[in-house]
C-alpha positions in Angstrom: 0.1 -21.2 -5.1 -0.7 -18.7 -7.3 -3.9 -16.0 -7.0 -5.8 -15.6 -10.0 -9.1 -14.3 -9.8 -12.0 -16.3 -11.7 -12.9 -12.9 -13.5 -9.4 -12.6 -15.2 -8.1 -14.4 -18.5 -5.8 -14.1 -21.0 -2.2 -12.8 -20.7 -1.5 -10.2 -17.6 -1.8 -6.8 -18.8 2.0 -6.1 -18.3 2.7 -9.2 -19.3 6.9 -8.2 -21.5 7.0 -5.9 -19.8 10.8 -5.3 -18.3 11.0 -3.3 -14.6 14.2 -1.8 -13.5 14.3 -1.2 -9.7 16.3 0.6 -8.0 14.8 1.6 -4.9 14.7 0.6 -1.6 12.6 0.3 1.6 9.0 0.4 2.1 7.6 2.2 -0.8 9.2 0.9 -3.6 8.6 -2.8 -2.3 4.9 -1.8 -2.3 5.3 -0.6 -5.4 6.8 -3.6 -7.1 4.4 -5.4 -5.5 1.9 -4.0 -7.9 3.7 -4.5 -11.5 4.3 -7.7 -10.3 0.9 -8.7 -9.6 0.3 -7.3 -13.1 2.4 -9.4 -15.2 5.6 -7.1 -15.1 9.0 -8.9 -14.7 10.7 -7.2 -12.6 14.5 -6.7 -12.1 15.5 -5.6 -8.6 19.1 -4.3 -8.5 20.5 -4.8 -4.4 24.0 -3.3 -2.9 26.0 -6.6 -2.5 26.3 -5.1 1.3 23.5 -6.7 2.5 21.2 -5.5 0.1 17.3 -3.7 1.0 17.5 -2.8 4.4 14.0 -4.7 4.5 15.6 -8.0 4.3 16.7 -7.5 8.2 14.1 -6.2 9.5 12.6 -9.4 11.9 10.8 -11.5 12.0 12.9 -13.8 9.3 11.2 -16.6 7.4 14.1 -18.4 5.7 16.8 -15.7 6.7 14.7 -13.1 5.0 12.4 -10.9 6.8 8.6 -11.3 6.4 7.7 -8.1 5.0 10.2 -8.8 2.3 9.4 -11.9 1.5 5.5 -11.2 1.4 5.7 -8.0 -1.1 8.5 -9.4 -3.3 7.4 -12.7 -4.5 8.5 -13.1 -7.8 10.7 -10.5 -8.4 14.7 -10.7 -9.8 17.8 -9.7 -7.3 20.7 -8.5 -9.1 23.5 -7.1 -6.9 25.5 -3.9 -8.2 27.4 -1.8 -6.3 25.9 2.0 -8.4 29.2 3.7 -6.9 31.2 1.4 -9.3 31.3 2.7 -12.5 31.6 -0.8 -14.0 28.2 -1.3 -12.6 26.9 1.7 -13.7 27.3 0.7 -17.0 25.6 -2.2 -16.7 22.5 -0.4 -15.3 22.8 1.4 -17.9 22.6 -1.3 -20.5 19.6 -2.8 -18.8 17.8 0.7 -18.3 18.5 0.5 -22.7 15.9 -2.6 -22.8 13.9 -1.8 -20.2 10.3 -0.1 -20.2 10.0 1.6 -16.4 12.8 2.0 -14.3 11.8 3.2 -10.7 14.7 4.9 -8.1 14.4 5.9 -4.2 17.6 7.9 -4.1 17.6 11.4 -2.6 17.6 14.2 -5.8 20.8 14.6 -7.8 22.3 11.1 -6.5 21.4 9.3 -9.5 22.8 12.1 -12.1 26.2 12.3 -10.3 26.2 8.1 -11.3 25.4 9.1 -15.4 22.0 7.2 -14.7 19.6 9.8 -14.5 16.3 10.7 -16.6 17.7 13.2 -18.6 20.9 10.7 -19.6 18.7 7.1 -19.5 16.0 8.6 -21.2 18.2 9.8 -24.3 19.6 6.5 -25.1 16.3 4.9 -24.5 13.3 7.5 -25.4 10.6 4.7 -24.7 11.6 4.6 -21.0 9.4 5.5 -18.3 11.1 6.3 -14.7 10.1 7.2 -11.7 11.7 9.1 -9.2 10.1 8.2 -5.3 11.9 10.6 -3.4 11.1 12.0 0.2 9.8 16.3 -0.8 10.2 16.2 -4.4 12.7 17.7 -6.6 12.4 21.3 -6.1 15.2 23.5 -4.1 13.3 23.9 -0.8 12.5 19.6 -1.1 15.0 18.1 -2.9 18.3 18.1 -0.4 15.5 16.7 2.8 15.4 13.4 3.7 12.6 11.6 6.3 10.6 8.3 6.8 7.2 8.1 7.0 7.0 9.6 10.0 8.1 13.0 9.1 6.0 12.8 6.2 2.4 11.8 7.5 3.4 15.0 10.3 4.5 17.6 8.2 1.8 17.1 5.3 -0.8 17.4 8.3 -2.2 13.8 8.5 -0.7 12.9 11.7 -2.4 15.6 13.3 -5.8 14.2 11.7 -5.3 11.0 14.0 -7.9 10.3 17.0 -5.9 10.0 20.0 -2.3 11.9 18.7 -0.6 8.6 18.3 1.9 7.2 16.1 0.2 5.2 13.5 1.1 1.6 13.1 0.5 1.2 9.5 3.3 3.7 6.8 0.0 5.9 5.6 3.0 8.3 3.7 5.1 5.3 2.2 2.1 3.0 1.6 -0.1 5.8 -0.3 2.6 7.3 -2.2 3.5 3.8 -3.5 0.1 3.6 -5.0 0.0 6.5 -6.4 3.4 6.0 -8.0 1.6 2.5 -9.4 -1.0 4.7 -11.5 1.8 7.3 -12.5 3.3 4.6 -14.3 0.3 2.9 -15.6 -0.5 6.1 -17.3 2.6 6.9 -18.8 2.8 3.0 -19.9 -0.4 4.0 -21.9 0.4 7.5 -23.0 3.2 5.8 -24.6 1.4 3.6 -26.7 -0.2 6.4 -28.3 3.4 8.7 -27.9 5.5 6.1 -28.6 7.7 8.5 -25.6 7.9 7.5 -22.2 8.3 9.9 -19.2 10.3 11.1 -16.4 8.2 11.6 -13.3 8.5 12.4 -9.4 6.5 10.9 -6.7 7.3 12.8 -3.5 6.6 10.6 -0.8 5.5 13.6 1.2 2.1 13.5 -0.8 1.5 10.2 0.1 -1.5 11.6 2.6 -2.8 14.1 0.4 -5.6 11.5 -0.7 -6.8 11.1 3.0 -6.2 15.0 3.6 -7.8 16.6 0.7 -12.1 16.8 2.5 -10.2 17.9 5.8 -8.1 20.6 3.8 -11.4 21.8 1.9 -13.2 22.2 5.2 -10.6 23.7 6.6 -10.1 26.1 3.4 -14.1 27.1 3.8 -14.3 27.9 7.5 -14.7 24.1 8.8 -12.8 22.1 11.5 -10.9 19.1 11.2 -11.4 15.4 10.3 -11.7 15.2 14.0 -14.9 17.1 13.4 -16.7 15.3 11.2 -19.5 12.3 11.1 -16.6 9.9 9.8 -14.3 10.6 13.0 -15.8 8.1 15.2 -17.9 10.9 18.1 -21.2 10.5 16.7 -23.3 7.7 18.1 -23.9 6.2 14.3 -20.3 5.9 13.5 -18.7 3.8 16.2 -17.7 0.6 18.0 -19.1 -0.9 20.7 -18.4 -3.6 23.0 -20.6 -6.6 23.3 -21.1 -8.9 26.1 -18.4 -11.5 25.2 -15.4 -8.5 24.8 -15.9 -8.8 21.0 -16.4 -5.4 19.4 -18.5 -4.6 16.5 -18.0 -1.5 13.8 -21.5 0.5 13.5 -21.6 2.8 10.2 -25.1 3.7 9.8 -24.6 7.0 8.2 -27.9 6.8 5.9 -31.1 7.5 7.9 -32.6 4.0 6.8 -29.5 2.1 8.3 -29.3 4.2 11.4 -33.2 3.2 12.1 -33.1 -0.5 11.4 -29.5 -0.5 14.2 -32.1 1.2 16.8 -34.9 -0.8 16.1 -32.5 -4.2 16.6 -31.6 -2.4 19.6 -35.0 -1.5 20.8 -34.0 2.1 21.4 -36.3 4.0 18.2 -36.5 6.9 20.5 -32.8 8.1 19.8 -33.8 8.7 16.3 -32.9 12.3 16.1 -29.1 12.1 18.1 -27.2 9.8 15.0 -24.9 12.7 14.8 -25.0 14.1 17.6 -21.1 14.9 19.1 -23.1 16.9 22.4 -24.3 16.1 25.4 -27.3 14.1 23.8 -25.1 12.1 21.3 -22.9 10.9 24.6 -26.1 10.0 26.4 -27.4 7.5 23.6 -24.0 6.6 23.0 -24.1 5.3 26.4 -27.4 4.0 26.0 -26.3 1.5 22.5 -23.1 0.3 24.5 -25.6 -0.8 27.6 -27.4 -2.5 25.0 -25.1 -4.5 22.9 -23.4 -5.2 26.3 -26.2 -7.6 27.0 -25.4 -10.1 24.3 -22.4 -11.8 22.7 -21.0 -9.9 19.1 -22.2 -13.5 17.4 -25.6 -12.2 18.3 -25.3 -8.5 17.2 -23.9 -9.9 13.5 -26.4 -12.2 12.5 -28.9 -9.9 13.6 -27.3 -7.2 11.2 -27.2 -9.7 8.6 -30.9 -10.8 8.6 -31.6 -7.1 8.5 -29.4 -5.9 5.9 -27.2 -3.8 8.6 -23.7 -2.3 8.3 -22.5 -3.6 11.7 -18.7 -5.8 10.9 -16.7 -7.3 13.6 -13.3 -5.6 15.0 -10.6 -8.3 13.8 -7.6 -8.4 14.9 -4.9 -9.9 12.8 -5.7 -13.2 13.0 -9.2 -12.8 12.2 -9.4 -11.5 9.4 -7.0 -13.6 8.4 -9.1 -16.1 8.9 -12.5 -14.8 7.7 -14.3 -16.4 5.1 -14.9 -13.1 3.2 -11.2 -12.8 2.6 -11.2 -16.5 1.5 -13.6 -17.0 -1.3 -13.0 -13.6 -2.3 -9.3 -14.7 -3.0 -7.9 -12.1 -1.1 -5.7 -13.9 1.3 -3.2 -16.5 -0.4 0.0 -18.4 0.6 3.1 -16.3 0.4 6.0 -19.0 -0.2 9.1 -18.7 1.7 12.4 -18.7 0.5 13.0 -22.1 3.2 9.9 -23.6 2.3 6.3 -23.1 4.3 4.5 -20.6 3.6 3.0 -17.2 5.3 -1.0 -16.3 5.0 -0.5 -12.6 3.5 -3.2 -9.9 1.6 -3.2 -11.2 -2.0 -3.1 -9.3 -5.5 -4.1 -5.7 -4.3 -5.4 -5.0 -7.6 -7.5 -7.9 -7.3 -9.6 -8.2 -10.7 -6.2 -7.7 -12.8 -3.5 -9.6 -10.5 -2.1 -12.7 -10.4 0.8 -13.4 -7.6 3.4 -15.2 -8.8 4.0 -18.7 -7.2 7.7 -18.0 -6.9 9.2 -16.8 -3.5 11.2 -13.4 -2.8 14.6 -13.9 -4.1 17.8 -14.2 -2.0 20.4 -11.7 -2.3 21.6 -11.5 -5.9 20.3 -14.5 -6.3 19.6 -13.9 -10.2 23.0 -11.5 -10.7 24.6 -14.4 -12.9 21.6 -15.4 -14.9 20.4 -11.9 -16.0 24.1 -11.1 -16.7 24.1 -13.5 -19.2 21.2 -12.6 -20.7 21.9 -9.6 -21.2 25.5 -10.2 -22.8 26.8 -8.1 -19.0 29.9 -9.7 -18.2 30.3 -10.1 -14.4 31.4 -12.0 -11.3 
């Protein structure tokens, strides 16, 4: 099934345009993910030894893992071993046609194999590539290596977290893959008017720096931290609560008008003045809105909210929101098809208005390296 959204028409807007990938892991799968969606074909070159460590990691649909086979649906695997230099001249032939190329190895690796900007970009001035690597490309960054991990702690996000855990979700890998996505967008539109592409870094550590930039200002002028503020979940306005069946509802009534109509569906006007309150006071109401929407079921709390006009939203877990009927009609859950048939319920286009998932499964290993080969006069086995 493929996603297209009833607002889009005409061609995709990368529609001929060729993609190069090199990387590997997390963020450059999110990140082909994205041209994808927007009409890019996209050519991923795998080491024929086993190929993006992403393929293993369980569970498997169709011997492929899921993450895999959810973010690259539609995309081209080509298997070259980039230590042969036989292969490396086929990369380099394909970088000659292509429009973006995108990399994930550590700084230097790339040159030492004749394929980096400075060589790809002379033979083919048009090209656009994109470097993700871990602390960018200058001496004190560009011989580190990390995962997400090391770079949601050391750009400061990880301190940032409620409760000091480890987050579940890559915040580092995730982020920097989108902004990598806009990098190239740009440069894909500076060339139009150039008629030059670009060579530019994405350093993985400034994945964060989106989330981290109001909690460096504050810190900057005097403030605290994002633990401190309205947003951080202390203040009895910004909060969950439990309701009388276990479900949980999200409150967010920052604006004075939303914060009156929760306390008069709660019958509690008189806590008026505590919304954000992080004292004494603000735990005392706090206490006082979780006795109250412990007395009915969450069902009850939401279509109250909704009559009213109020921002109250349920807690899903996985499986609800996979199965809300938001994310339905708003097209933004779809069928991922697996490579063994079936298929998976996964997030569609992330750029919603502008994307259109491609009906094709993630490919099997090298599953294209013959076909592109050919097409591109590459003689190979």
């Amino acid at each position: 099934m493929t996603s297209t959204p009833a607002s889009t028409t005409g061609p995709p807007p990368l529609a001929g345009c060729l993609v190069l990938d090199l990387s590997r892991m997390l963020p450059g799968v999110v990140l082909a993910r994205q041209l994808i969606d927007l009409g890019a074909r996209l050519i991923r070159v795998e080491d024929p030894a086993g190929g993006d460590p992403m393929r293993q990691l369980p569970p498997l649909v169709g011997g492929i893992g899921a993450g895999f086979a959810a973010f690259m649906r539609g995309a081209e695997s080509v298997c070259l071993d980039l230590r042969q230099p036989a292969d490396q001249a086929r990369v380099r032939r394909l970088a000659g046609v292509a429009d973006v190329l995108v990399e994930s190895f550590r700084p230097g690796t790339m040159e030492r194999w004749g394929l980096g900007a400075a060589d790809l970009r002379a033979a083919n001035p048009r090209l656009v590539y994109l470097s993700l690597s871990a602390y960018g490309r200058s001496p004190a960054g560009a011989d580190r290596v990390g995962h997400d991990l090391n770079f949601t702690a050391e750009a400061g996000a990880l301190s940032q977290l409620g409760g000091g855990g480890i987050p579940s979700t890559q915040l580092a890998d995730i982020s920097a893959a989108l902004l990598a996505c806009s990098s190239i967008l740009a440069a894909l539109l500076a060339r139009e008017r150039s008629g030059r592409g670009a060579f530019l870094d994405q350093p993985l550590v400034a994945g964060p720096m989106p989330f981290l930039t109001w909690a460096w200002a504050d810190a900057a002028a005097g403030g605290g931290s994002l633990l401190d503020t309205v947003l951080a979940g202390r203040c009895p306005c910004y909060r969950t609560y439990s309701c009388g069946d276990g479900g949980q509802v999200a409150v967010a009534a920052i604006e004075p008008k939303f914060w009156i109509g929760v306390l008069d569906m709660l019958g509690l006007p008189d806590l008026f003045a505590t919304g954000i309150d992080t004292g004494d006071t603000g735990r005392q109401a706090v206490e006082a809105m979780q006795a109250a929407f412990a007395t009915q079921p969450c069902a009850h709390w939401l279509a109250l909210a909704a009559e009213r006009g109020l921002p109250l939203s349920p807690v899903h877990d996985l499986d609800g929101a996979r199965s809300a009927a938001f994310f339905r009609d708003a097209g933004l859950v779809e069928a991922t098809p697996a490579p063994s048939g079936g298929s998976l319920a996964t997030p569609g286009p992330f750029l919603h208005t502008l994307g259109r998932t491609p009906a094709r499964p993630a490919p099997l290993l090298g599953e294209h390296t013959a076909a592109v080969l050919e097409e591109f006069g590459l003689d190979g086995d």
